[in-house]
N, C-alpha and C positions, 0 to 999 in steps of 0.2 A: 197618726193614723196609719193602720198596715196595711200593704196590698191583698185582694183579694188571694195572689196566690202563697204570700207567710201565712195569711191564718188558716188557709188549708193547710200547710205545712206546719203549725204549730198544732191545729188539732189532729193530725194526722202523727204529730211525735208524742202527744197526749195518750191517743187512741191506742197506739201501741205500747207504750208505760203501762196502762190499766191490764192490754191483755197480759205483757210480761208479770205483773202481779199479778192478777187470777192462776196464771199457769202454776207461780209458786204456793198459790193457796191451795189450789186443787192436788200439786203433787206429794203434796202431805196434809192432806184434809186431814179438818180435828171438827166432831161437832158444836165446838165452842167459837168458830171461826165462820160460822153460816152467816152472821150478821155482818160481818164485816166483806165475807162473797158476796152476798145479796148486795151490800154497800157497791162492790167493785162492778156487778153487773148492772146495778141499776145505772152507772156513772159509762160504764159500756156504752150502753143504749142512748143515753146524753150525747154523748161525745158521738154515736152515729147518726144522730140528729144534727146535731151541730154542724157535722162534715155533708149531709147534705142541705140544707141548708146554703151553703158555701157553694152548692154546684152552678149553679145558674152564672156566677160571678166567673164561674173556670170554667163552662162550655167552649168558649173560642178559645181554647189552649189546646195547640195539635200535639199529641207525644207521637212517636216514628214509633209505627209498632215493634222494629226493633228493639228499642229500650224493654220492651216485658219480652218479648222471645228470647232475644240472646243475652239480655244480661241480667233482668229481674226475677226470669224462669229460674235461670241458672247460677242464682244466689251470686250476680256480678255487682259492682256499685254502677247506676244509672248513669253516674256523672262519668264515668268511663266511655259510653259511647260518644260524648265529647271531644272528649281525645283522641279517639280512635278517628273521628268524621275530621278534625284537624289535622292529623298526621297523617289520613289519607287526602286531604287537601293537598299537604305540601309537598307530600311523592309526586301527585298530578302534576302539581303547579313547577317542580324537578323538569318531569318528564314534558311540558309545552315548554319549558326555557330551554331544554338543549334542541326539542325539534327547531324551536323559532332559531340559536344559532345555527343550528345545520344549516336553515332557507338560507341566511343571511350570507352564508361561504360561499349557498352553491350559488347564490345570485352572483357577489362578488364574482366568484370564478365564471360563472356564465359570462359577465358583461364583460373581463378584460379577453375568455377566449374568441368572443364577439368582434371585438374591437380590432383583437389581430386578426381575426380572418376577413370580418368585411369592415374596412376602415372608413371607407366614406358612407356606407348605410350607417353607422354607428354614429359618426359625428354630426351627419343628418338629425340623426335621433335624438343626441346628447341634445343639441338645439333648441328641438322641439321641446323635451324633456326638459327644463333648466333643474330640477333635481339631483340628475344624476353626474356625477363626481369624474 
């Protein structure tokens, strides 16, 4: 049994086979070929049935309206904004690991210029602290 969202997707790669064959019928119409458009539109209208149908099953499926502006407007592949939201993951996720090193220096450097300027508030502290090194 298929998920509700393959057989969207298979009638949805249906749907568009039939328009791709109508387009070729139509761009060289013959009138010996009406029975066979009428065939391909009646199977249109099927297949737009069938794909609603199918909606109730994909209502809670959120697409980022990104996917149709920037990449389905603009004839991109969908699965592209994928990579794009991962590859801008891992710039982010770059850019929080060199800030967290930076904390980590300045703290180190914090605590030992601490240490030499006030030595018994610091060893006071380190006590209290048993964390610190």
């Amino acid at each position: 049994m298929t998920s509700p969202l393959e057989s969207l997707e298979t009638q949805l790669e249906m749907f568009i086979e039939n328009v791709r064959q109508i387009r070729i019928i139509v761009s060289d119409f013959q009138p010996q070929g009406q029975n066979v458009l009428n065939q391909k539109i009646n199977s249109l209208v099927t297949g737009l049935q069938e794909i609603d149908k199918l909606r109730p099953l994909v209502q809670d499926v959120y697409v980022p309206f990104e996917v149709f502006f920037d990449y389905i407007d603009q004839d991109k592949n969908p699965q592209l904004y994928t990579k794009d939201c991962v590859e801008k993951a891992l710039a982010k996720n770059e850019e929080v690991k060199g800030k967290i090193e930076s904390l980590k220096k300045f703290k180190s450097n914090l605590l030992l210029e601490l240490f030499k300027t006030f030595p018994t508030e610091m060893n006071n502290y380190r006590a209290y602290r048993k964390d610190l090194i």
